[in-house]
Backbone as JSON Lines, residues from 0, in Angstrom:
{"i":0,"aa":"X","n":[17.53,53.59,-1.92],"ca":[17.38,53.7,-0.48],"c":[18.12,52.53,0.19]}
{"i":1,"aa":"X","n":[19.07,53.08,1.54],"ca":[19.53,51.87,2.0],"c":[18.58,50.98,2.76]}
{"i":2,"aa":"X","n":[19.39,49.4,3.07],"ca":[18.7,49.03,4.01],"c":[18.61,49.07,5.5]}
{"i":3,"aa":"X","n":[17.53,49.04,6.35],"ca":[17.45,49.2,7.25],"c":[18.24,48.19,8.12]}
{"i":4,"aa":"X","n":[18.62,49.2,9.16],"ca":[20.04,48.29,10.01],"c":[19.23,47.06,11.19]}
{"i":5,"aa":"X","n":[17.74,47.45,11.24],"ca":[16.78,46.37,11.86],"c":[15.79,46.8,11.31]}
{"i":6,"aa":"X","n":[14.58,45.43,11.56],"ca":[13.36,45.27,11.61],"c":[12.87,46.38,12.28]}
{"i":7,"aa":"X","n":[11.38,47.15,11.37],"ca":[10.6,48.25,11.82],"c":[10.21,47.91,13.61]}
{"i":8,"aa":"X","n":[9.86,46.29,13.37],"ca":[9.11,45.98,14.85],"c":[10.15,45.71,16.03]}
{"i":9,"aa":"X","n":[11.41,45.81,15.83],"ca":[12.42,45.39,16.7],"c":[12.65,47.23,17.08]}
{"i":10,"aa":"X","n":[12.62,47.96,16.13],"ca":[13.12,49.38,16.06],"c":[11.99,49.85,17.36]}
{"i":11,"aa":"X","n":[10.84,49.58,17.01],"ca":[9.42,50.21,17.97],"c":[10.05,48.82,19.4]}
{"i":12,"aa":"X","n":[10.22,48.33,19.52],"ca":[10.75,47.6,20.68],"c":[12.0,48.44,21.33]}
{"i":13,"aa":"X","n":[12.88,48.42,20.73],"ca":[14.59,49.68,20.99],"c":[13.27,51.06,21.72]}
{"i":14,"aa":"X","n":[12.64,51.56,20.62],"ca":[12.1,52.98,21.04],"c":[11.42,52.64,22.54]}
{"i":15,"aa":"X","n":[10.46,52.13,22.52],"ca":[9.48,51.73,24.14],"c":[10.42,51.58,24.82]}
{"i":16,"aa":"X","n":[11.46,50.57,24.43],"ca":[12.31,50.7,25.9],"c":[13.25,51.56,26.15]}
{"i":17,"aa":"X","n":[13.92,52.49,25.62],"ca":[14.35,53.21,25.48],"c":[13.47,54.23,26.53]}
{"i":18,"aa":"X","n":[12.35,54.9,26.31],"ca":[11.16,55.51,26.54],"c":[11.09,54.81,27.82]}
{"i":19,"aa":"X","n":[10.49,53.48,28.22],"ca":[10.47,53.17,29.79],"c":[11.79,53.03,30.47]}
{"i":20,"aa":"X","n":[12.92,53.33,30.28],"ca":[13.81,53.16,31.21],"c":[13.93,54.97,31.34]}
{"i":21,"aa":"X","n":[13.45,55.53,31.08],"ca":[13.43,57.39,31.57],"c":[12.21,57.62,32.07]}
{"i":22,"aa":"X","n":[11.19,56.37,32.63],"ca":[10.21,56.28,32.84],"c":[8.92,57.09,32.16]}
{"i":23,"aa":"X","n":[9.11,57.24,30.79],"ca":[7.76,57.63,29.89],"c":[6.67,57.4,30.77]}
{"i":24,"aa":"X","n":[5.63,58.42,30.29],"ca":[3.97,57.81,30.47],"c":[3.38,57.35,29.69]}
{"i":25,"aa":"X","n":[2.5,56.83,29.8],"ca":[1.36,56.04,28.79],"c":[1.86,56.04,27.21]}
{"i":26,"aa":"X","n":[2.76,54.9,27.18],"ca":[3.35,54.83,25.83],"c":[2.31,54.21,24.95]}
{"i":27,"aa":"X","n":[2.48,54.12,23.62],"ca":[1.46,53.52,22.77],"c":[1.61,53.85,21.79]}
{"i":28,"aa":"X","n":[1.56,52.84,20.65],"ca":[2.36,52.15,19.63],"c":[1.24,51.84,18.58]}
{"i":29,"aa":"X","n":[1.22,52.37,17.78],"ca":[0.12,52.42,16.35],"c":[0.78,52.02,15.39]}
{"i":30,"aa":"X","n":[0.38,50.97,14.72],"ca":[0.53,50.27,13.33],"c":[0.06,51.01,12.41]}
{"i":31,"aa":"X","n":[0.89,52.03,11.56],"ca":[0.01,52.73,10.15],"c":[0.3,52.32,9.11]}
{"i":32,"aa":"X","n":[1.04,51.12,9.47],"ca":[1.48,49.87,7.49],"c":[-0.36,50.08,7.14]}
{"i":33,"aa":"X","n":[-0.2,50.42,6.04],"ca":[-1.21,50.52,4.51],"c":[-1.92,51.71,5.17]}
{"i":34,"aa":"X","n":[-1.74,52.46,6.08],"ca":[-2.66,53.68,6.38],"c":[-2.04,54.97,5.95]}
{"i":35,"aa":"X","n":[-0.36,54.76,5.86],"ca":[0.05,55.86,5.49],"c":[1.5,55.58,4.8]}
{"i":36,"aa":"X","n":[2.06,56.49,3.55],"ca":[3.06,55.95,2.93],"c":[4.47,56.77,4.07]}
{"i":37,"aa":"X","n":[4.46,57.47,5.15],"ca":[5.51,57.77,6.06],"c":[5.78,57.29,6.57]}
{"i":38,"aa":"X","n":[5.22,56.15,7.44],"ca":[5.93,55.64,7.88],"c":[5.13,54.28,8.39]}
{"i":39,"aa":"X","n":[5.73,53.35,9.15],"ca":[5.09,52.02,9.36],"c":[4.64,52.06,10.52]}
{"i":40,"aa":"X","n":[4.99,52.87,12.13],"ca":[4.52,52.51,13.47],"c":[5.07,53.73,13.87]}
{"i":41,"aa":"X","n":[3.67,54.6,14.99],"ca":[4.19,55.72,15.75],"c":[4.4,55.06,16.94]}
{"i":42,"aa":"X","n":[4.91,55.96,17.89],"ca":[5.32,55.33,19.36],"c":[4.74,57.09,19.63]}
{"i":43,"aa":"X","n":[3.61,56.85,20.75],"ca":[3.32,58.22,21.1],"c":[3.65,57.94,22.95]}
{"i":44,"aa":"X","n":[4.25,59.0,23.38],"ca":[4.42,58.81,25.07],"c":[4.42,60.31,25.39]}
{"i":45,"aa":"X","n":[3.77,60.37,26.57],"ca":[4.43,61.35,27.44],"c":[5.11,61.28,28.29]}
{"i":46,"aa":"X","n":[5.86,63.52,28.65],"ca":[6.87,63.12,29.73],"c":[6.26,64.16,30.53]}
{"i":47,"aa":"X","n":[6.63,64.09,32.15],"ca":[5.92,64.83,32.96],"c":[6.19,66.27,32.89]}
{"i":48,"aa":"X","n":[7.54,66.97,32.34],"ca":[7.78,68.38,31.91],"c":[8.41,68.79,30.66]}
{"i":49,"aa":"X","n":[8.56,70.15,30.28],"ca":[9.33,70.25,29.42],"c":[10.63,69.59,29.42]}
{"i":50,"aa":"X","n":[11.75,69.41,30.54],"ca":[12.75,68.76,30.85],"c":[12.73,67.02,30.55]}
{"i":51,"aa":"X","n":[11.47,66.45,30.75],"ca":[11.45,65.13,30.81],"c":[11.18,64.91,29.3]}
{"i":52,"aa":"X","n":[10.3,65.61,28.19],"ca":[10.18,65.38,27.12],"c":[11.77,65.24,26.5]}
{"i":53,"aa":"X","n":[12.07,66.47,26.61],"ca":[13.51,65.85,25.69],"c":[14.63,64.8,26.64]}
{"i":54,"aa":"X","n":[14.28,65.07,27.76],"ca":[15.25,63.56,28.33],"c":[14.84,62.25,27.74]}
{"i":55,"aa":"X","n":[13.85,62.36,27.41],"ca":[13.23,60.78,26.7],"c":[13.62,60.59,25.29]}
{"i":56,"aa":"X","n":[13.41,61.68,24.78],"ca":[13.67,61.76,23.3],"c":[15.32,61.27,23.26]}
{"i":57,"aa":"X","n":[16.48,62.4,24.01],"ca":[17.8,62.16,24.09],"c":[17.69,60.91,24.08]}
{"i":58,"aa":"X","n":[16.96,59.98,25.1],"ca":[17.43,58.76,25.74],"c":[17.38,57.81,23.84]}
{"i":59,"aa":"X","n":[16.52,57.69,23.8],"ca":[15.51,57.19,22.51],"c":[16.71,57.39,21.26]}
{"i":60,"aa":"X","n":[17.13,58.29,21.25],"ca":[18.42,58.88,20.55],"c":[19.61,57.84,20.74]}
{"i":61,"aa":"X","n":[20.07,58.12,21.48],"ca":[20.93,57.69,22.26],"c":[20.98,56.39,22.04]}
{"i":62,"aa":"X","n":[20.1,55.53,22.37],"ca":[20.13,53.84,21.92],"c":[19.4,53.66,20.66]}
{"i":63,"aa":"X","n":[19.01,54.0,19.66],"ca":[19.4,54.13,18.29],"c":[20.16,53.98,17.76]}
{"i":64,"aa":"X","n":[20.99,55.15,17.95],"ca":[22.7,55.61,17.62],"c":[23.57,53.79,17.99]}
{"i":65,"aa":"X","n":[23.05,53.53,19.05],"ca":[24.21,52.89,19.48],"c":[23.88,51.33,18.9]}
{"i":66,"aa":"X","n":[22.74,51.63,18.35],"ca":[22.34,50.0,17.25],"c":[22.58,50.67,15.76]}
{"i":67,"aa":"X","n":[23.24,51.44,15.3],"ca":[23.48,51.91,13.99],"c":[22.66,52.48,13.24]}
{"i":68,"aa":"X","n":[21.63,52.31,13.86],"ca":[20.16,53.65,13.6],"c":[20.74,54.69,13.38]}
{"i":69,"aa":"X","n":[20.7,55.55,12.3],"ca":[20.37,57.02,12.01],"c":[19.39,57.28,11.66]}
{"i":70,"aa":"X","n":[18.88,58.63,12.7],"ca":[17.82,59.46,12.59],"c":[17.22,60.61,11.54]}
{"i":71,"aa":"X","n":[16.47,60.42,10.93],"ca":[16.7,61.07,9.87],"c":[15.89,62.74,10.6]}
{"i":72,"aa":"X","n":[15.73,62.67,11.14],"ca":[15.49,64.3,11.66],"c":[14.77,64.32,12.95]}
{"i":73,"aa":"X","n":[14.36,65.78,13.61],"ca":[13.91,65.62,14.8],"c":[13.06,67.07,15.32]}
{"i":74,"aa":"X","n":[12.57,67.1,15.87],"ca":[11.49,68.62,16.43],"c":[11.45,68.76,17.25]}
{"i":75,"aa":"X","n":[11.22,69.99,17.67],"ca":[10.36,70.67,18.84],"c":[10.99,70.12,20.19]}
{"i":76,"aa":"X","n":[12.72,69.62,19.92],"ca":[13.5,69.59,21.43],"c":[14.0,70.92,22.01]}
{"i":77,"aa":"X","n":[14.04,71.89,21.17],"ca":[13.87,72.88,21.98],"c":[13.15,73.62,22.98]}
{"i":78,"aa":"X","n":[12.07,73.31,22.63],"ca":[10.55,73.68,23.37],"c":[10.13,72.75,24.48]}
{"i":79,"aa":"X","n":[10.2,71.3,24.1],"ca":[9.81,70.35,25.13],"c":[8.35,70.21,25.67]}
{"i":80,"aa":"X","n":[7.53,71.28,24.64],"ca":[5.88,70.41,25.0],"c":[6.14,69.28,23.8]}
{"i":81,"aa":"X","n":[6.45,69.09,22.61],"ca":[6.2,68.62,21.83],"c":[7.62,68.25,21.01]}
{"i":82,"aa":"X","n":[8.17,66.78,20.92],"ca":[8.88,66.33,20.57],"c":[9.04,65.42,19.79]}
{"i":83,"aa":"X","n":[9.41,65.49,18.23],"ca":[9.39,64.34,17.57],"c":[10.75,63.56,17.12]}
{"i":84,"aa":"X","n":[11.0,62.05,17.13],"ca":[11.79,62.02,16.05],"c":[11.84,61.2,15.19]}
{"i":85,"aa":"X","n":[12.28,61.36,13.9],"ca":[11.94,60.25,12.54],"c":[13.14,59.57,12.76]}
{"i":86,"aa":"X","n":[12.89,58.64,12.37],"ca":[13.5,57.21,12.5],"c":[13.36,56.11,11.04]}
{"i":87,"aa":"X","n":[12.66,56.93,10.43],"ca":[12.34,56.33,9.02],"c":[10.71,55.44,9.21]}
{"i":88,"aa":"X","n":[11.28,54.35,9.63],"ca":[10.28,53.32,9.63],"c":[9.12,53.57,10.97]}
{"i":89,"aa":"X","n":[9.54,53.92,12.0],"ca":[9.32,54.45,13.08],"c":[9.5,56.33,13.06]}
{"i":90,"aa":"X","n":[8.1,56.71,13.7],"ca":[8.38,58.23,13.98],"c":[7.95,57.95,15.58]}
{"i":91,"aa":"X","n":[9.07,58.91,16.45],"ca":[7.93,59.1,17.95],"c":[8.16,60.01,18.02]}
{"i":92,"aa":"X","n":[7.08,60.46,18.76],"ca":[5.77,61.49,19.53],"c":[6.23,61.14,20.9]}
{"i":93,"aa":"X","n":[7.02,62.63,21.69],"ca":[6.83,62.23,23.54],"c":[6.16,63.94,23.72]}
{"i":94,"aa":"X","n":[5.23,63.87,24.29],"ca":[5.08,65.62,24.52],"c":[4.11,65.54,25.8]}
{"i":95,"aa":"X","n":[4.13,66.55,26.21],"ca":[3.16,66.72,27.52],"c":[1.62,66.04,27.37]}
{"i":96,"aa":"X","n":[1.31,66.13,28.52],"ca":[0.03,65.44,28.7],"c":[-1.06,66.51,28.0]}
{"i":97,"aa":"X","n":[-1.19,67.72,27.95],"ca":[-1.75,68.2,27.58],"c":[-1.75,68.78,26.28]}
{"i":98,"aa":"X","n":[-0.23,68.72,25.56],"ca":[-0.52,68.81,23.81],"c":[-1.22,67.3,23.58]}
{"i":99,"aa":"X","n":[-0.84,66.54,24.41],"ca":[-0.98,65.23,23.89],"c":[-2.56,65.24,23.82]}
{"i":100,"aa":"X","n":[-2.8,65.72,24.69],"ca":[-4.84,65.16,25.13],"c":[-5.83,66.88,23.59]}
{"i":101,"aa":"X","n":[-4.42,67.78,23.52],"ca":[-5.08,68.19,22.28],"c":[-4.9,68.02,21.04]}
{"i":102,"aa":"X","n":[-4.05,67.06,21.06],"ca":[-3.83,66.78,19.3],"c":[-4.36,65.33,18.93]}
{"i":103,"aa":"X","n":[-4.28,64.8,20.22],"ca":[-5.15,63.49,20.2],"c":[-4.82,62.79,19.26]}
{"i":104,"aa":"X","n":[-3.42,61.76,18.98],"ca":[-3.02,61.42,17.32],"c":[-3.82,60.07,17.78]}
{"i":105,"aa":"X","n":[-4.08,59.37,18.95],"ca":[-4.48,58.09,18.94],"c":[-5.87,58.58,18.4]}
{"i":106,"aa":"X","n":[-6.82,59.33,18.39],"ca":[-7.85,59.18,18.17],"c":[-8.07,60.07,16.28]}
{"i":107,"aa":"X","n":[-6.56,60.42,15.87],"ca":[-6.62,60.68,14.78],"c":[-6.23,59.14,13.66]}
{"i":108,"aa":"X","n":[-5.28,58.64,14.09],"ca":[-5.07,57.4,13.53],"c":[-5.96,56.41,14.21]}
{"i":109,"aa":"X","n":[-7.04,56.03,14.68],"ca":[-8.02,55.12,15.0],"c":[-8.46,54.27,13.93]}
{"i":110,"aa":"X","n":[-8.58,52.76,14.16],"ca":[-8.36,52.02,13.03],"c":[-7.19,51.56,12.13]}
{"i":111,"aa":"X","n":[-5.88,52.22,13.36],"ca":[-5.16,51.61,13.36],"c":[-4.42,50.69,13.94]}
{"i":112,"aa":"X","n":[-4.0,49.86,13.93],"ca":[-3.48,48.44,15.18],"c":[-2.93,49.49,16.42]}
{"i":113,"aa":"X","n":[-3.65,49.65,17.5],"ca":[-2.98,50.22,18.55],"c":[-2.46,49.23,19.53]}
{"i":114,"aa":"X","n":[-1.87,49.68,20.01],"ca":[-1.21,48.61,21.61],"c":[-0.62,49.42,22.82]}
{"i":115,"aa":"X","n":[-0.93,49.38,23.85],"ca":[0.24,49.71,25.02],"c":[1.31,48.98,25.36]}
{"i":116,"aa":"X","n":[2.31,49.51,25.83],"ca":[3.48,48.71,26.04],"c":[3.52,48.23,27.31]}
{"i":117,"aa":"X","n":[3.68,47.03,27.22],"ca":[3.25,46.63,28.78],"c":[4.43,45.4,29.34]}
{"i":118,"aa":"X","n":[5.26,45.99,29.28],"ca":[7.14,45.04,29.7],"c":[6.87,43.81,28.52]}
{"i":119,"aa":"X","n":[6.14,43.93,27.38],"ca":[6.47,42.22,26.48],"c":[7.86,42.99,25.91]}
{"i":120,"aa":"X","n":[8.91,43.75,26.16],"ca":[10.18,43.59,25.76],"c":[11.17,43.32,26.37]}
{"i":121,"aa":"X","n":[12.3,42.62,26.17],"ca":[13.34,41.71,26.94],"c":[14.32,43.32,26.99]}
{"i":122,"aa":"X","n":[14.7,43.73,27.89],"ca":[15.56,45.08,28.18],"c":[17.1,44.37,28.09]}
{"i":123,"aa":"X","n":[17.19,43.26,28.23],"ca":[18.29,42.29,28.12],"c":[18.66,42.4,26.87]}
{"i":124,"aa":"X","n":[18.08,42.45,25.95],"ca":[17.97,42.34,24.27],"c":[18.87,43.65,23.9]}
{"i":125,"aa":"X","n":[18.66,44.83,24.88],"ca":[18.62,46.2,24.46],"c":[20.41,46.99,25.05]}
{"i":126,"aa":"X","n":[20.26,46.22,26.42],"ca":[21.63,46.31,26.92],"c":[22.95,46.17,26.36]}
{"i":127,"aa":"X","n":[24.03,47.06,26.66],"ca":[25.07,46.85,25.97],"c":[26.08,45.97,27.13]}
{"i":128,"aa":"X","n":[25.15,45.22,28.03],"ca":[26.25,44.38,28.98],"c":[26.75,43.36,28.11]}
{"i":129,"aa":"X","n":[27.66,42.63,28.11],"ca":[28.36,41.63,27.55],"c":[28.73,41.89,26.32]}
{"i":130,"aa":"X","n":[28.91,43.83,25.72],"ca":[29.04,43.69,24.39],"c":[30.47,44.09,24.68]}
């Protein structure tokens, strides 16, 4: 297996902001290191329509790609209640408010390190100005 082109926790930093500059909702970020062998941290958000789910996802895409991230696969952008994409170390979750409030993953992974994202990321960090 190669190595990863960044840190899992820098990757979930790229994703959130990525996610708040298309203005996501209620993002939130679960630690599943030793809870599960898939992966290390979900990023779950919603978007206000089918249209906004995959605009977030694209976005999320999009500045990945452009830090040498490849994605190793992706879902349900056709549909746009429910959107995933693997990232290896990182998987996110953006889907409507209401798959979201029925699949409930925060209250399926509980007991795991949760957090909201609340601007502790430098968007400066993320920018391609001065590159």
């Amino acid at each position: 297996m190669s190595k990863p082109v960044m840190p899992s926790e820098d990757l979930v930093k790229l994703a959130v902001f990525a996610l708040e500059d298309v203005k996501a909702q209620d993002i939130t970020t679960i630690d599943v290191r030793g809870k599960t062998s898939i992966t290390d941290f979900m990023v779950i958000a919603s978007g206000t329509s089918n249209r906004h789910v995959k605009s977030l996802v694209d976005n999320v895409l999009e500045k990945v790609k452009e830090k040498g991230v490849r994605p190793l696969g992706s879902e349900g952008l056709d549909t746009g209640e429910w959107a995933l994409l693997d990232l290896g170390d990182i998987v996110v979750h953006v889907m409507l408010p209401t798959a979201r409030q029925f699949y409930d993953l925060e209250r399926l992974w509980q007991g795991a390190e949760q957090s909201r994202a609340q601007n502790q990321n430098s968007p400066e960090q993320f920018s391609n100005d001065g590159e």
